[in-house]
ZATORSE-692402 format. One record per residue (C-alpha): residue in three letters; x negated, y negated, z negated. Coordinates in steps of 0.2 Angstrom, whole numbers, plus 5000, padded with zeros to 4 digits. Layout:
residues N
ALAXYZ;...
This chain:
residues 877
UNK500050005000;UNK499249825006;UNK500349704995;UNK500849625011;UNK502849655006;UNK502549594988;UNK502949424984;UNK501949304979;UNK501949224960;UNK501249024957;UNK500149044944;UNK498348944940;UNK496648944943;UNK495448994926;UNK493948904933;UNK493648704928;UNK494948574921;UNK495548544939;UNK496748654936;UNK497448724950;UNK498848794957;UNK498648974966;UNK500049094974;UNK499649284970;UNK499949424977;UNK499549584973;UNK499049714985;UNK499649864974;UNK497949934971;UNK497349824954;UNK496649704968;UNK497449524972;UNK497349404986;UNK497249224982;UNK497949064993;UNK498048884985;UNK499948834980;UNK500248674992;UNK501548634980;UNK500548604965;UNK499948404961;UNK498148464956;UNK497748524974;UNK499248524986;UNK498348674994;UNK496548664990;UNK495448784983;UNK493548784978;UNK492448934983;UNK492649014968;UNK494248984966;UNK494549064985;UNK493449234980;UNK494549244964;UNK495349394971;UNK493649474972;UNK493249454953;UNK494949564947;UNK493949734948;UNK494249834932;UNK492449884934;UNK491549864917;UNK493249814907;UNK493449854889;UNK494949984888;UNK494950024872;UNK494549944854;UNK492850024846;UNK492049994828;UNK490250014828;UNK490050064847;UNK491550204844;UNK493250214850;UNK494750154839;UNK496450154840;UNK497249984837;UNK498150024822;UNK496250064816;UNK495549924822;UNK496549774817;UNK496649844800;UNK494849824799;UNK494949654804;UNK496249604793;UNK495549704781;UNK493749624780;UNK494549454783;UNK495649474768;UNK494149534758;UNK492849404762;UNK494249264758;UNK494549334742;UNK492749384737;UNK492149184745;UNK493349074749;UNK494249034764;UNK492948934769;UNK491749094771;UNK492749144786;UNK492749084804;UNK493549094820;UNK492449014838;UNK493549024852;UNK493748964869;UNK494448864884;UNK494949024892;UNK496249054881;UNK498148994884;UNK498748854876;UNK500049004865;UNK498449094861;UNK497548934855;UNK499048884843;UNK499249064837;UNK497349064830;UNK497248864826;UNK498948914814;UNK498149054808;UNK496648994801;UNK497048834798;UNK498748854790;UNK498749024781;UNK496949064778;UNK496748894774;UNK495248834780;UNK494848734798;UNK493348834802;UNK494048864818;UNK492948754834;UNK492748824851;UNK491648824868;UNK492348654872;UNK491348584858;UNK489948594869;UNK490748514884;UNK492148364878;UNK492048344863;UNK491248184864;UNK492448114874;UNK493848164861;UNK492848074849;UNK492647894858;UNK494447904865;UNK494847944845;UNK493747794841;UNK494547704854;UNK496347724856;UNK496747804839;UNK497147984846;UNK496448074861;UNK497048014875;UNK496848024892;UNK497647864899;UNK497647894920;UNK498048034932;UNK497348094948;UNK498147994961;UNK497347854952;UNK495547914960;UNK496747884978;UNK497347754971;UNK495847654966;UNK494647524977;UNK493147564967;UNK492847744959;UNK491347754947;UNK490747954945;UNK489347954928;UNK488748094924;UNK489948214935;UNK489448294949;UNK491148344956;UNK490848394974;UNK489848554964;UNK490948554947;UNK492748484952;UNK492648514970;UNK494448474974;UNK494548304964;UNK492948274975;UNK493948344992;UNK495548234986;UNK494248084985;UNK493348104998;UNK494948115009;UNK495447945001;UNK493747865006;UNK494047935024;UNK495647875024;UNK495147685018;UNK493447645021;UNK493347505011;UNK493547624994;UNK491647624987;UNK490947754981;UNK489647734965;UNK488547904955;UNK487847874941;UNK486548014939;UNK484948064934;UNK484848164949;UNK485248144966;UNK486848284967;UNK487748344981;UNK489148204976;UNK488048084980;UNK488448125001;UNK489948014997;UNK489247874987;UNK488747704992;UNK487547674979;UNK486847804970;UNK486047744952;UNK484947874950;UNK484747814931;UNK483247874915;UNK484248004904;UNK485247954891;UNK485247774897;UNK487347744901;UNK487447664886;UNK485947524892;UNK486847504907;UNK488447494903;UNK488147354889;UNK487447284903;UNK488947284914;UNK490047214900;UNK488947074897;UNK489247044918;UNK491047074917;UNK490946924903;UNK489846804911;UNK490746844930;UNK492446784925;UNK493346974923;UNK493746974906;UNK495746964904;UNK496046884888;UNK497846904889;UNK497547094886;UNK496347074874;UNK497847014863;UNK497947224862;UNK496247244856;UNK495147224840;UNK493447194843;UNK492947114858;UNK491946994853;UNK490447084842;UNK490547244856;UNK489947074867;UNK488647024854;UNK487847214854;UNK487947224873;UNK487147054877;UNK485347114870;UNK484447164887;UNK483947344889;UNK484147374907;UNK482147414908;UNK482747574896;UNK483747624913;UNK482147634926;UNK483347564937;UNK482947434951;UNK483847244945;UNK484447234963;UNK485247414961;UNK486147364944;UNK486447194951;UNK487447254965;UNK488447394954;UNK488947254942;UNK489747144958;UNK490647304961;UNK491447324946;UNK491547134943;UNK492547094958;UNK493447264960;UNK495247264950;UNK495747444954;UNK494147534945;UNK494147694939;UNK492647764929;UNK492647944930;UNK491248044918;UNK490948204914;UNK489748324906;UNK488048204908;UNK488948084898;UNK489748214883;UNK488448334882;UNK487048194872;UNK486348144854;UNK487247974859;UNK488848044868;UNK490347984860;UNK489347784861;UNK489247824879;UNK490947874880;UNK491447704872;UNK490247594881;UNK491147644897;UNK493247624886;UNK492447454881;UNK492247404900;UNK494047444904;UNK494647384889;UNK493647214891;UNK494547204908;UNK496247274905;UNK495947394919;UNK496647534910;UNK498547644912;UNK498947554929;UNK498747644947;UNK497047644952;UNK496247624937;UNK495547664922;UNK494347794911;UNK494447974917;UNK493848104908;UNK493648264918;UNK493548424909;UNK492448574909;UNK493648714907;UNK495448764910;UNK496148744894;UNK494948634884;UNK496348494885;UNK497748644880;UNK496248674865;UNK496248504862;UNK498248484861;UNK498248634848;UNK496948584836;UNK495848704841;UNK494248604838;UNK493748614818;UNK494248404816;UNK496048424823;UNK497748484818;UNK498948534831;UNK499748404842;UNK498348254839;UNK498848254821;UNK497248214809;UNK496748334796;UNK495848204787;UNK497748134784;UNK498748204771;UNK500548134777;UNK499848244794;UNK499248394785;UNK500948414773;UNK501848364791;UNK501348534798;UNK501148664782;UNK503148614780;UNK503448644799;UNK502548804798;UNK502948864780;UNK501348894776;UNK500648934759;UNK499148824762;UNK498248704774;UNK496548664777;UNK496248484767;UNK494548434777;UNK493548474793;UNK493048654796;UNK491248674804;UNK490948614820;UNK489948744834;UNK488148694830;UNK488548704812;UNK489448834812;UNK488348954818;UNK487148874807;UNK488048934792;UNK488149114800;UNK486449104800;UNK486349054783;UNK487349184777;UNK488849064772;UNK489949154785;UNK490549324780;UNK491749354794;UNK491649294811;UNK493149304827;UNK492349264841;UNK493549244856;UNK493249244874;UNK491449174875;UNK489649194876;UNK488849074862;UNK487249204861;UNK486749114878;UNK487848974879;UNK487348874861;UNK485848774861;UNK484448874852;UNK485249014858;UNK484049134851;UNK484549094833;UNK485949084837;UNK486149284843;UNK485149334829;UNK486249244815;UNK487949354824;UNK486749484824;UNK486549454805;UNK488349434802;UNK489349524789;UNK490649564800;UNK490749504819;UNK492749504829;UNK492349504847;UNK493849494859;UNK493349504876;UNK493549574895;UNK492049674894;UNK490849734883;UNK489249674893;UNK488749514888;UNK487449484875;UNK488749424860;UNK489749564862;UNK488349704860;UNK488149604843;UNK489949654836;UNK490549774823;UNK492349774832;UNK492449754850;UNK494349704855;UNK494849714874;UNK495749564879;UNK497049544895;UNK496149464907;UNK496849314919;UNK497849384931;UNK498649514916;UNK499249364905;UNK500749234903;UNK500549064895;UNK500148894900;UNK498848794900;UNK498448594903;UNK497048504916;UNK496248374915;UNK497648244917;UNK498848294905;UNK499648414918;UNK500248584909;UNK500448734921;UNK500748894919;UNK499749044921;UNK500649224927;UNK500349374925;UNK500449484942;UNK499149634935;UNK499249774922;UNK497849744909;UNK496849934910;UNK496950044897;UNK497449984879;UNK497049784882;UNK498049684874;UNK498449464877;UNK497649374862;UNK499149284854;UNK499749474852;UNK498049524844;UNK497949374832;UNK500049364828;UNK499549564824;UNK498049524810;UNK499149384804;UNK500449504800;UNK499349634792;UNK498649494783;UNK500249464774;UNK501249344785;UNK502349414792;UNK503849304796;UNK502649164801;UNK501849284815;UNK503149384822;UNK503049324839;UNK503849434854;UNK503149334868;UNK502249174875;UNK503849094877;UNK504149094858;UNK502649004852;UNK502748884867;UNK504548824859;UNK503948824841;UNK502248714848;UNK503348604856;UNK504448584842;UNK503148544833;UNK502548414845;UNK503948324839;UNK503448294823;UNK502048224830;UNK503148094840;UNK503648034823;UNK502148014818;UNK501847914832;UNK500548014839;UNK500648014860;UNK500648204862;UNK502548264862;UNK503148374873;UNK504648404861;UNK506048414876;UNK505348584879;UNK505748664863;UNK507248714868;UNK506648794885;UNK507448954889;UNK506449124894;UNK507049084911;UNK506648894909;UNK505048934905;UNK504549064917;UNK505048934928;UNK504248814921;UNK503648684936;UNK501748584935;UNK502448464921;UNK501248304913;UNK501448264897;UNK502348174888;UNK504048264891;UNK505348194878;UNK507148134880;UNK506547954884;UNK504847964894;UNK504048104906;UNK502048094910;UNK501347934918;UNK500047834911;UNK499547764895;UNK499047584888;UNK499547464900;UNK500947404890;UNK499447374876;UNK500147484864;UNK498947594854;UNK498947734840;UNK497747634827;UNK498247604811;UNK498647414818;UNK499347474836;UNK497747374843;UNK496247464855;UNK494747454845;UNK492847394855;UNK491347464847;UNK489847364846;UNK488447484853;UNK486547494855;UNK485647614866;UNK484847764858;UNK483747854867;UNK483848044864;UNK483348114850;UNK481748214857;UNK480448104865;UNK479148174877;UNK477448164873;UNK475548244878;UNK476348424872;UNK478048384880;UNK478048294895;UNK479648324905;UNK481448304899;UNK482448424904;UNK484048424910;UNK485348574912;UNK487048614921;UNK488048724935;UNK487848754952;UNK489248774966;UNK489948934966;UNK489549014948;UNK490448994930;UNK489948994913;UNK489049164910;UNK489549254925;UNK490549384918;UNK491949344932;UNK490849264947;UNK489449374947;UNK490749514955;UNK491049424969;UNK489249454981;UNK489949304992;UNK489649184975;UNK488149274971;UNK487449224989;UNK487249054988;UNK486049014975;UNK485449204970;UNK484149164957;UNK483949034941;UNK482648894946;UNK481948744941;UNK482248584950;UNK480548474949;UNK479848344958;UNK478448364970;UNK477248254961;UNK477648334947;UNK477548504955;UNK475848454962;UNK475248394943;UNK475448564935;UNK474948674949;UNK476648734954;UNK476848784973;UNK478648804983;UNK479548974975;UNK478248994963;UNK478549044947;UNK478648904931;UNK478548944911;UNK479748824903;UNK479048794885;UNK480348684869;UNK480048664851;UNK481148814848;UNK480948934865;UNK480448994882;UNK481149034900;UNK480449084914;UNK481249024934;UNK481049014951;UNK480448824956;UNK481048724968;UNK480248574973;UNK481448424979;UNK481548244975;UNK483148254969;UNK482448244951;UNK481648094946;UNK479748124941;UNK479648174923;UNK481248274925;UNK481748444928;UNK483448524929;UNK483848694927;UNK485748794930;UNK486548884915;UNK487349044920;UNK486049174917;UNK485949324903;UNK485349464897;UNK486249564911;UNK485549444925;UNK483949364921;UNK483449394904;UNK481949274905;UNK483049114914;UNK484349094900;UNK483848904898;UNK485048884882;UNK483548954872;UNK482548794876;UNK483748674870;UNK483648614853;UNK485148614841;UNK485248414843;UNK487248334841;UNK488148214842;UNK488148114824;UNK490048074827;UNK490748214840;UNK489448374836;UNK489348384852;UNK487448474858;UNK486248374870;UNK486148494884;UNK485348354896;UNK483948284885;UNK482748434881;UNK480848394880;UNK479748534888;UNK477848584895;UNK477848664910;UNK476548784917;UNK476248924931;UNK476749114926;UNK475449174938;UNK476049344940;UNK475049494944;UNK476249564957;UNK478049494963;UNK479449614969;UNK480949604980;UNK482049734981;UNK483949804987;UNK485149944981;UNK486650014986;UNK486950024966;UNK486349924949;UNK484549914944;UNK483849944927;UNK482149814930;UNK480749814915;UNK479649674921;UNK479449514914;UNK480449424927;UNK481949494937;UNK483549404942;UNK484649524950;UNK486349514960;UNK487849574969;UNK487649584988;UNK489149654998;UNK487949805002;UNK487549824984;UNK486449724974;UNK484749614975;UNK483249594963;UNK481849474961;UNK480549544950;UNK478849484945;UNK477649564932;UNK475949544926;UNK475349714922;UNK475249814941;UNK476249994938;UNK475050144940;UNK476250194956;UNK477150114963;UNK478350254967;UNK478650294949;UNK478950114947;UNK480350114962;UNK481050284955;UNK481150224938;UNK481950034946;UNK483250134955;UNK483450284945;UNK483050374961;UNK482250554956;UNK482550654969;UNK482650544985;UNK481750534999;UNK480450415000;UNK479550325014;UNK477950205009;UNK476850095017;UNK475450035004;UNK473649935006;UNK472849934989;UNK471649824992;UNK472949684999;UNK474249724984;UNK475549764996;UNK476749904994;UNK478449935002;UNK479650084998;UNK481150145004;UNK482250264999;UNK483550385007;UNK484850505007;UNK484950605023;UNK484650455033;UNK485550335024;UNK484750185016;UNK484750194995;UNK483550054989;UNK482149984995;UNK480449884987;UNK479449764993;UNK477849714984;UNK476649584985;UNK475349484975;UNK476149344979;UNK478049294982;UNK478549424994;UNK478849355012;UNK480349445021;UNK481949425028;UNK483149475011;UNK484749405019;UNK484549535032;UNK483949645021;UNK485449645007;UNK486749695022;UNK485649885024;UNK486150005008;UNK487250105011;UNK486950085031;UNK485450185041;UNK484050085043;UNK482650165049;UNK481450015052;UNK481949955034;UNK479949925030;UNK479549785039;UNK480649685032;UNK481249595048;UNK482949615057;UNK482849675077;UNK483049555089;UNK484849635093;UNK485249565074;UNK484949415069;UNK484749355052;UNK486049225044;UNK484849145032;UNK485349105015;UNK487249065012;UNK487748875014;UNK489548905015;UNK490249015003;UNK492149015007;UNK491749075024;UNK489949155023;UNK489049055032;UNK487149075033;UNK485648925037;UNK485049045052;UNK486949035061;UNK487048845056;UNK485248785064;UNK485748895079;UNK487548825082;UNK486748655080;UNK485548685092;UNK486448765106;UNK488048695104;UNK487148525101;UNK488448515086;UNK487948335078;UNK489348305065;UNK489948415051;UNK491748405058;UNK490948465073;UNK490048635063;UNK491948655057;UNK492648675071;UNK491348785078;UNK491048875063;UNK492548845048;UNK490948795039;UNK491348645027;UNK493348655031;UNK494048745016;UNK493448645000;UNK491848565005;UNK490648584992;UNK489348635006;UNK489648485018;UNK488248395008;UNK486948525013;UNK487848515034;UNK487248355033;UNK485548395028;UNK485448535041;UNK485948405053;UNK484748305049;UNK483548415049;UNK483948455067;UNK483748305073;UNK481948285063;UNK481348435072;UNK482248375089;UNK481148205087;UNK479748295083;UNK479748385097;
């Protein structure tokens, strides 16, 4: 059966805080195929890449089916007893501070408020934070700060709406490609819409920019001082709106001390930003992750409200602050209180009118009276020993947390670890006592909410395999075992959504801006329903925008302007230190890779973890074009792939995130960074690391393919799925005593046939292995990086290749080249060849010929550098 019969069911994508809409349909087999929903406001149609190969990622393949204790199956009944049980026992024994939940932005918005009741209103603690600590919650703080609760103010029309659209810190053609596809088609559309990218590094968002301000990290807060300074002195403050806000006047005293040399930035550069925004009305400022993710990231966050607030460019089309999320839920997590400073709905813990508020609603026999412990600090006090009991839920923090590496061994040296999870194979999951198998997306109903204020729901279309179970019915299950019964006898999603809802209007009276209160009486039906709906939804107002009208949640109803100074960040580069490194994503791969490393199309594009460096720099230490760099911090060591490019500025690297234990144990760059937060949000500087750098001059470097997993044992390996199997870079000091052990050992190849081709004295050696006559692996070796054709190569497992060795493809067969497009599969090799013979010289023209660039148009950047590379070589000629 194909599917082709079944209907399709509107659900959401579970990449970033896009959210967007998708239609499913299943092609009764466990397998899906994916389209965008060309009804849904996030992306009237549009997908990403990854959100295009989702349909490739729902394989069962290495799903958890089953509970297990100790690494042995369980039942359920077994299992949750346990964890209730030593919950139950460590808060009697401790407190209920000595227990601790770290979730994620994964979850649905009903599981979020299952565990955020749970904790915080029946075990009575608020030691309940979650992965989006490390991505927004320095914006929460500064809008907090700002606005009184954590609001954001615009929506995403305002991006088509706007004359002037500022991207700091956000690389959205790579991270949020449809905002940037949505933007991008508004600057076609009017011409006259400038572009401006803030950004330590020159990004593939940058195609689209006018001016790019390719500023010194950690320096917004310089610069946008600067700006508001401008924006006095050039006529653009509106004093009538300043009626709405507190604090105008010593924010303008702090900003009007110079520090624009702190932003290595050109005066005529800053000077021509500043006209921008100073004679541009309709401004929106969207920022991201390179403006959360610092020592000094709420200031930042408030030194770009304070611009909008100066100006009252803020809650009207076209223009305003825009926060764009990380995650699909973090604004769901947000809503819920699932960050350890929060109570549901925006309420403040640190308010006792709030907290009594909620324990009433929820008839709950306490309530959590202060903060629980934020990430960093909370994994601190694991560490420490404080923590007795720990539920960790849908994440990865053994490789996402700063100082990673204390960070797996204080869950290693927990008590008592909860994992729930999709699989078992990632490094915090090894670490738990009790391993619980989640329902994965595509298994699950809820809702969640994107990144301007839009809740959508989330359907299940698959069976979860084996025993899995959705996480509000695992945590309303340990509740009830707990001893709460009645408070936690939820049937389905539906339920909790109605009781959240309810009690969002609580909320409303309180005055806080999140109430969505005219859902709480939402049938089942109305909620399976349930359309793409921004908040706020109550009987008087449904979504728009916030703060025109001047009208604020401070104690006196006024927005509040901060007076800030730059701070640089906390670590400052010296003889021992001398690059700052900064880290991130790349296109086409999320978070830890437990859902797009199945999919070979999204492992094709960038395949390996490296380390972006400038080639002065790359020249100063000794490092040559794919070598191989030894990343060195206070508090660890990683080891990548370099690649040279001025994209960086000199004195700065850059280095992607996704990579474990499972995929290149020696690139998982979290180790490197320091445990450095935020004073006011906690959030970690990712961006701001100080590091040495040096060559790892191996003694032998490997490539090598298989029609089935590697187990690699050298120093280096980064390994990948292919469509033919999988690929490995490997690289090693110590040469093996033969290298046909080695290869049978790699592939777990005893008894297959073997052809080599070895010169001792050159340090070459290449193996391949068969079956018959069909290809199995193969192993190319070299003493230094190995020189062959590996898109060529990763098509032949599985295949008859008899000529495998020389690492070329015939004549009949060209190779593609790496991947450019990913949606289509689109290699350098055919691109370069198009242009060339088909004298292609836009990138609309390489669409047409070869769809490249036409679906969401995160590779159109690198078209035009291939077309301009063309026409180098043509001039050269």
């Amino acid at each position: 059966m194909d599917g082709a019969g079944l209907p399709e069911t509107r659900s959401t994508c579970p990449y970033c805080g896009v959210g967007c809409g998708v239609l499913l349909r299943a092609d009764g087999q466990g397998g899906l195929t994916v389209r965008g929903d060309p009804d849904h406001p996030a992306n009237k149609g549009r997908l990403c890449s990854k959100g295009l190969a989702l349909g490739e990622t729902t394989s069962t393949e290495g799903r958890l089916r089953h509970p297990s204790i100790n690494g042995q199956e369980a039942t359920w009944d077994t299992a949750l007893q346990t964890v209730a049980d030593r919950f139950s026992q460590a808060i009697r024994d401790h407190g209920p501070d000595s227990v601790a939940f770290y979730v994620s932005g994964q979850m649905l918005t009903e599981d979020y408020y299952v565990a955020n009741k749970l904790m915080k209103g029946f075990i009575g603690s608020a030691n309940i934070d979650t992965n989006s600590r490390l991505c927004m919650a320095s914006t929460v703080a500064g809008h907090r700060r700002a606005f009184g609760t954590d609001t954001v103010p615009g929506t995403y029309e305002d991006l088509e709406q706007a004359d002037l659209v500022v991207l700091v810190g956000s690389n959205l053609a790579w991270c949020h490609p449809v905002l940037y596809q949505r933007l991008a088609a508004a600057k076609k559309q009017r011409p006259d819409l400038k572009v401006v990218v803030i950004d330590p590094r020159r990004t593939a968002t940058c195609d689209l920019a006018d001016l790019h301000l390719q500023l010194r990290a950690g320096s917004d807060v310089a610069l946008f001082n600067g700006l508001l300074t401008a924006l006095s002195e050039g006529g653009a403050v509106d004093y009538a709106y300043l009626s709405h806000v507190d604090g105008f006047d010593t924010a303008l005293v702090a900003a009007s001390v110079d520090r624009m040399n702190e932003t290595g930035l050109d005066r005529r550069d800053i000077q021509t930003f500043f006209n921008l925004f100073l004679r541009t009305n309709r401004t929106v400022t969207v920022f991201s992750q390179g403006v959360n993710q610092s020592s000094a990231g709420a200031d930042k966050v408030n030194a770009i409200l304070n611009c909008h607030l100066a100006t009252g460019r803020i809650g009207r089309p076209g223009m305003g602050p825009f926060s764009v999320t990380g995650q699909p839920n973090a604004m769901g997590g947000r809503e819920v209180g699932g960050l350890a400073n929060m109570l549901a709905c925006h309420l403040e813990i640190e308010n006792p009118d709030h907290r009594q508020a909620v324990r009433t609603f929820w008839d709950a026999p306490v309530m959590a009276d202060h903060a629980g412990l934020k990430a960093v600090d909370l994994f601190r006090a694991v560490g420490q020993g404080q923590i007795k009991a720990l539920w960790i839920i849908h994440t990865n923090p053994a490789v996402t947390m700063p100082d990673a590496d204390a960070v797996r061994d204080a869950i290693k040296g927990c008590d008592f670890t909860v994992v729930s999870d999709i699989t078992g194979a990632t490094d915090t999951a090894r670490l738990a006592h009790v391993l619980l198998p989640a329902a994965a997306w595509g298994e699950k109903d809820g809702t969640v909410t994107n990144s301007d204020r839009t809740i959508s729901r989330q359907r299940a279309v698959l069976s979860p395999p084996g025993h899995a179970r959705p996480d509000w019915d695992i945590l309303s299950e340990v509740g009830r075992r707990m001893g709460w019964h009645k408070a936690f006898d939820y049937e389905t999603p539906a339920e909790i959504f109605r009781e959240y809802a309810a009690l969002s209007h609580i909320a409303g009276q309180f005055d806080r801006d999140f109430d969505i209160s005219a859902l709480s009486d939402l049938s089942d039906h109305g909620y399976e329903t349930l359309p793409p709906t921004r908040w706020p939804v109550t009987a008087t107002r449904q979504g728009g925008r916030f703060f025109a009208d001047g009208q604020f949640y401070t104690p006196n109803g006024k927005a509040q302007m901060l007076a800030l100074q730059y701070r640089p960040p906390a670590a400052k580069t010296g003889p021992r230190y001398p690059f700052r490194l900064n880290t991130g994503r790349i296109r086409d791969q999320w978070h830890t890779m437990t859902r797009t490393a199945l999919s070979p199309r999204l492992s094709a594009h960038l395949a390996e973890p490296f380390l972006e460096i400038h080639p002065d720099d790359a020249a100063r230490t000794g490092l040559g074009p794919a070598s191989l760099v030894r990343v060195t911090s206070p508090v660890g060591t990683a080891i990548l792939r370099t690649l040279i490019t001025d994209r960086v500025r000199k004195g700065e690297v850059f280095a992607p995130m996704h990579w474990t234990s499972d995929t290149a144990p020696s690139a998982q760059i979290d180790a490197v960074v320091p445990d450095v937060v935020d004073p006011v949000s906690g959030q970690p500087e990712s961006k701001a690391a100080v590091v040495a750098l040096s060559p790892y001059n191996a003694g032998w470097y490997g490539f090598a393919v298989s029609a089935a997993p590697m187990s690699p044992t050298s120093e280096y390996w980064a390994m990948s799925r292919t469509p033919a199997g999988w690929r490995a870079e490997l690289a090693a000091d110590t040469v093996p005593e033969t290298w046909e052990g080695y290869g049978r050992l790699l592939f777990g190849l005893t008894d297959a046939r073997l052809q080599i081709l070895q010169d001792t004295g050159r340090g070459m050696a290449r193996l391949a292995f068969y079956q018959r006559d069909t290809l199995l692996a193969a192993l190319f070796v070299a003493r230094d990086p190995v020189a062959v054709m590996r898109d060529y190569l990763v098509t032949l497992p599985g295949a008859e290749a008899p000529l495998v060795l020389t690492g070329q493809s015939p004549a009949n067969m060209p190779d593609p080249g790496p991947i450019v497009c990913s949606c289509f599969g689109v290699g350098m090799n055919t691109l370069l060849a198009a242009i060339e013979t088909q004298s292609l010289t836009t990138v609309d023209q390489i669409g047409a010929a070869l769809q490249a660039g036409t679906n969401c148009g995160s590779c159109r950047p690198e078209l035009t550098a291939l077309l301009t590379r063309a026409k180098v070589a043509e001039a050269a000629e």
